[in-house]
C-alpha positions as CSV (number, residue, x, y, z in Angstrom):
1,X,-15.7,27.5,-152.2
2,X,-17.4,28.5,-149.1
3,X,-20.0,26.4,-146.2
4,X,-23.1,28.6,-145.9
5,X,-25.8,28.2,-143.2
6,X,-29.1,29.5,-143.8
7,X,-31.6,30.8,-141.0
8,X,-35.1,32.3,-141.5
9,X,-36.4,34.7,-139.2
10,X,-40.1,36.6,-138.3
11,X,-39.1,40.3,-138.9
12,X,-40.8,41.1,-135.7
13,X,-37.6,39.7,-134.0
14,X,-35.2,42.0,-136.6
15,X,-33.3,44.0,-133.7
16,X,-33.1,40.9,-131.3
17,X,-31.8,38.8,-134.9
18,X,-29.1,42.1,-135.1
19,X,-28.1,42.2,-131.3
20,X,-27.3,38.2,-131.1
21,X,-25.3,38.4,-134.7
22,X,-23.1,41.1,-133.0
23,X,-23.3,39.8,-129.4
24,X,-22.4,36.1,-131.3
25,X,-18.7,34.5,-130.3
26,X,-17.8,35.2,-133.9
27,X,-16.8,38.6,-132.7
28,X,-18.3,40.1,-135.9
29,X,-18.5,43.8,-136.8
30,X,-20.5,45.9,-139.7
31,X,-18.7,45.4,-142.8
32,X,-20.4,48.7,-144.7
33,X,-23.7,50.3,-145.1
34,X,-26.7,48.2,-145.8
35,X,-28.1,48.2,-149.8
36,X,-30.6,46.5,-151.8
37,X,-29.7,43.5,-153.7
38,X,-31.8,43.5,-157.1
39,X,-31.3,40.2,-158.7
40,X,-33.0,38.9,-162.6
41,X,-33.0,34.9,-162.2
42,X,-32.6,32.7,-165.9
43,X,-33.7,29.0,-166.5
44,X,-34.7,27.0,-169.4
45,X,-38.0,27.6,-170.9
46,X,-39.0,24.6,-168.5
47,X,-37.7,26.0,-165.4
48,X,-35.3,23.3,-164.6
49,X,-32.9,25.3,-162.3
50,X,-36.4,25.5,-159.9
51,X,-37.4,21.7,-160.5
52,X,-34.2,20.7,-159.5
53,X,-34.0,22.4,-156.4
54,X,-37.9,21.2,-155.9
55,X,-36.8,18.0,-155.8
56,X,-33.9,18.6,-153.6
57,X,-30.8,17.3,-156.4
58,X,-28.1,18.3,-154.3
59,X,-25.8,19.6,-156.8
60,X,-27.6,22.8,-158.4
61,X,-26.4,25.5,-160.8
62,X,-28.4,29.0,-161.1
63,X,-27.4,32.3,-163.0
64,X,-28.4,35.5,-162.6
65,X,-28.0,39.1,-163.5
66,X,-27.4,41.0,-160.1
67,X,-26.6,44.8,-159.3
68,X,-27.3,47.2,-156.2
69,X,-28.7,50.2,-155.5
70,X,-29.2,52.4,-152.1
71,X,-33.6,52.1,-152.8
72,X,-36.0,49.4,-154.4
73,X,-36.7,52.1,-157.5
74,X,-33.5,53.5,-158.1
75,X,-33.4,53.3,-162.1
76,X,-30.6,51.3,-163.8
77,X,-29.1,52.6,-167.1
78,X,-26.4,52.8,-169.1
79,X,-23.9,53.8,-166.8
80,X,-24.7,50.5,-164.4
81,X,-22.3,48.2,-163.1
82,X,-23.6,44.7,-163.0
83,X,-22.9,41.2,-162.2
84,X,-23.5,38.2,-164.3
85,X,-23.0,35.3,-161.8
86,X,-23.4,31.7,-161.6
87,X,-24.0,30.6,-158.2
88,X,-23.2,26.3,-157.9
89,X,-24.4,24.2,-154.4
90,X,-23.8,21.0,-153.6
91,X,-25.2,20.9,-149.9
92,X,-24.2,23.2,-147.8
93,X,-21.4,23.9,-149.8
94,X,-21.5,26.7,-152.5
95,X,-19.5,28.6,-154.8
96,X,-20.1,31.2,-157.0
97,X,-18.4,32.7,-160.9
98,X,-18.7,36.2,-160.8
99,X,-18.1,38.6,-163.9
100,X,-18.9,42.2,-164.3
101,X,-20.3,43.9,-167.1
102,X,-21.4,47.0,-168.2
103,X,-24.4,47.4,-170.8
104,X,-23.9,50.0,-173.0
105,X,-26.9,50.3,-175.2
106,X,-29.3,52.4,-173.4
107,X,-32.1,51.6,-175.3
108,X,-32.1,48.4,-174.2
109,X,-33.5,50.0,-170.6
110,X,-36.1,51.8,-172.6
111,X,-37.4,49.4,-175.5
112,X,-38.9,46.1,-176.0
113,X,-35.6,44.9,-175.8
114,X,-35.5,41.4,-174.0
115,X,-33.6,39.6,-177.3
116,X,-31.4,42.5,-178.0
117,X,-30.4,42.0,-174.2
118,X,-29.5,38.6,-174.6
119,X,-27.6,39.2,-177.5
120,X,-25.2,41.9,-175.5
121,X,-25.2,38.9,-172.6
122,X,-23.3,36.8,-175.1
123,X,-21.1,39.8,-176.2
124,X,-20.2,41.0,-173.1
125,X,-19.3,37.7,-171.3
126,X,-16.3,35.3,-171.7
127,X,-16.7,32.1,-173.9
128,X,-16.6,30.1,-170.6
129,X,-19.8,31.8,-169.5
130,X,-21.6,31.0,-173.1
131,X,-22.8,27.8,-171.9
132,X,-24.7,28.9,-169.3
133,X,-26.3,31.1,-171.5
134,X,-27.4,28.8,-174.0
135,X,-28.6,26.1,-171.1
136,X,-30.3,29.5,-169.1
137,X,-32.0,31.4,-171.9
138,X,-35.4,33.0,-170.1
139,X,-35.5,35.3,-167.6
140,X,-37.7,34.2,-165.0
141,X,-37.5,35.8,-161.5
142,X,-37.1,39.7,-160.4
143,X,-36.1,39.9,-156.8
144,X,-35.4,42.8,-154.2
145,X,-33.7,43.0,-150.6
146,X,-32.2,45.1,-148.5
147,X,-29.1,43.5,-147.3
148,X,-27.1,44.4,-143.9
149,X,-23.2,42.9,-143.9
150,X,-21.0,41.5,-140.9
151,X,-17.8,40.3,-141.3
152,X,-15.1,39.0,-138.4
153,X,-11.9,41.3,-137.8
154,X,-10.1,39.3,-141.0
155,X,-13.3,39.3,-143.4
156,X,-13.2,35.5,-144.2
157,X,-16.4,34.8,-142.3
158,X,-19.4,37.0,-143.1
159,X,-23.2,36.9,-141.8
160,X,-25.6,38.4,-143.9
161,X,-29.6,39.7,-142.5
162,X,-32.0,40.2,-145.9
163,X,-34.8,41.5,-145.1
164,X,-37.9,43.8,-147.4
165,X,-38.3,40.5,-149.6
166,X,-39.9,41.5,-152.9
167,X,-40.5,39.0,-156.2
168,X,-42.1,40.2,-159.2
169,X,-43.0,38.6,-162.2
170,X,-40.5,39.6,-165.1
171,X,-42.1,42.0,-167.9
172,X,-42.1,39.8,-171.1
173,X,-40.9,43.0,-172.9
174,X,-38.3,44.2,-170.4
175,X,-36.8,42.9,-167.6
176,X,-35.7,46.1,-166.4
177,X,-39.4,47.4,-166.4
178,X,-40.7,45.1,-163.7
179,X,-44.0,46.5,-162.1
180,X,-43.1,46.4,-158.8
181,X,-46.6,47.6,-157.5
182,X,-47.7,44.0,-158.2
183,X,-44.4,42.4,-156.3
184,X,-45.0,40.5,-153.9
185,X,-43.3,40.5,-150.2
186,X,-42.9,38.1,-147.7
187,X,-43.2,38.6,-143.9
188,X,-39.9,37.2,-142.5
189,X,-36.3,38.0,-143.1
190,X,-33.4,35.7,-144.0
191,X,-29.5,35.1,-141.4
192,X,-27.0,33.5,-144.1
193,X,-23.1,32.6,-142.3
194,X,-21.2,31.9,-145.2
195,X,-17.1,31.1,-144.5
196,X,-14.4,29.7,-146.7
197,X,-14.4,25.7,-146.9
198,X,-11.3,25.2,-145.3
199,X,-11.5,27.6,-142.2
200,X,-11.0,25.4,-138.6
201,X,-14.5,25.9,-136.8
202,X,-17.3,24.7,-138.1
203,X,-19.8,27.0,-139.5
204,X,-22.4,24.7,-137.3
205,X,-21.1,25.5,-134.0
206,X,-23.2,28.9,-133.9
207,X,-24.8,30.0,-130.7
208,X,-27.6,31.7,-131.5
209,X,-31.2,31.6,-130.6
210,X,-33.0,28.7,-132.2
211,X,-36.5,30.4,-130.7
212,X,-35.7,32.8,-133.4
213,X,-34.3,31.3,-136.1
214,X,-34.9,28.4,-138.0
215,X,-32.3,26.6,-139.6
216,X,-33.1,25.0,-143.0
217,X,-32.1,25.2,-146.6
218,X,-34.0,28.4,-148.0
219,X,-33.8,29.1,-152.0
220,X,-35.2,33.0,-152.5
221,X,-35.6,31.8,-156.2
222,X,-37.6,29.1,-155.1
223,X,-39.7,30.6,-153.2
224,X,-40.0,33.9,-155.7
225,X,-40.9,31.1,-158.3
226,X,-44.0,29.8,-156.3
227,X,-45.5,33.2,-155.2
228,X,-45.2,34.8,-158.6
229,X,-47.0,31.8,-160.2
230,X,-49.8,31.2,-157.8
């Protein structure tokens, strides 16, 4: 489990947003080179997982299939790694179930293949995942970032700058065929300090420059959610 604090930022002030992270008394450092972060969101046919955070329930539960890529159209196939995760918050407070899988049906990239994708899902993933599957069953959300990492000299506390914000509406035929000349992209970039739970300072004694960020609770799916369906 891990306290994360969320800032948001106008990408006009993206090198000043860089200079304070490094300049920060966290005494961070680049952790590795920066790469997108390509994420397909699930929820009930109802979209509970985005009420819920609508209405601000504290403790929320959200899964996702997530992999990376060094540019927005590099293609994913057979030979992709991949994450299935399940990311829990209660607060400020989140953790995260993490398990990798590899799809090894490459028609499934090519065809109409949204069921037979599921069907792998289940396959692929441990029985203590199934639930989530069953409770999560529609993919809702396509999302896209470029990601920059910082970590301090022992790597427990990171900071994290997204910035290139794209959501896309997911193809009802294939979620891997996502048109995204008709994402959408937001204007601002996204600061997340995330550090384990038990860790002495507190992750809210940060001095940086409230001028340029502002602190709040931020949900990219959320967000992605609203600007896809107006």
């Amino acid at each position: 489990m891990r306290s994360e604090k969320k800032f948001t930022f106008s990408l006009i002030d993206l090198d000043r947003i860089r200079d304070l992270v490094l300049g920060s008394n966290f005494a961070v450092k680049k952790a590795f080179n920066e790469r997108f972060v390509n994420s397909l969101y699930m929820d009930s046919y109802h979209l509970n997982n985005y009420e819920d955070n609508l209405s601000g329930i504290s403790n929320r539960v959200k899964a996702r299939l997530r992999w990376y890529s060094d540019h927005p159209e590099e293609k994913i196939t057979a030979s992709s790694t991949m994450n299935f995760e399940i990311k829990a918050r209660s607060n400020t407070i989140g953790s995260k179930l993490s398990n990798t899988i590899n799809i090894k049906d490459n028609n499934i990239f090519l065809e109409k293949n949204n069921h037979k994708l599921m069907i792998q899902l289940r396959h692929l993933l441990p029985k203590s995942m199934l639930p989530f599957i069953d409770s999560y069953s529609e993919f809702s959300l396509f999302s896209s970032y470029c990601r920059e990492y910082y970590e301090d000299h022992n790597g427990e506390l990171r900071i994290t700058i997204d910035k290139m914000l794209v959501f896309s509406k997911v193809n009802p035929n294939n979620v891997f065929k996502n048109n995204k000349l008709n994402g959408i992209s937001v204007e601002y970039g996204v600061l997340e300090i995330k550090k384990p739970l038990l860790r002495d300072n507190k992750i809210h004694d940060v001095e940086l420059d409230i001028q340029l960020l502002r602190p709040g609770r931020h949900s990219k799916y959320a967000v992605g959610i609203n600007l896809v369906n107006n």
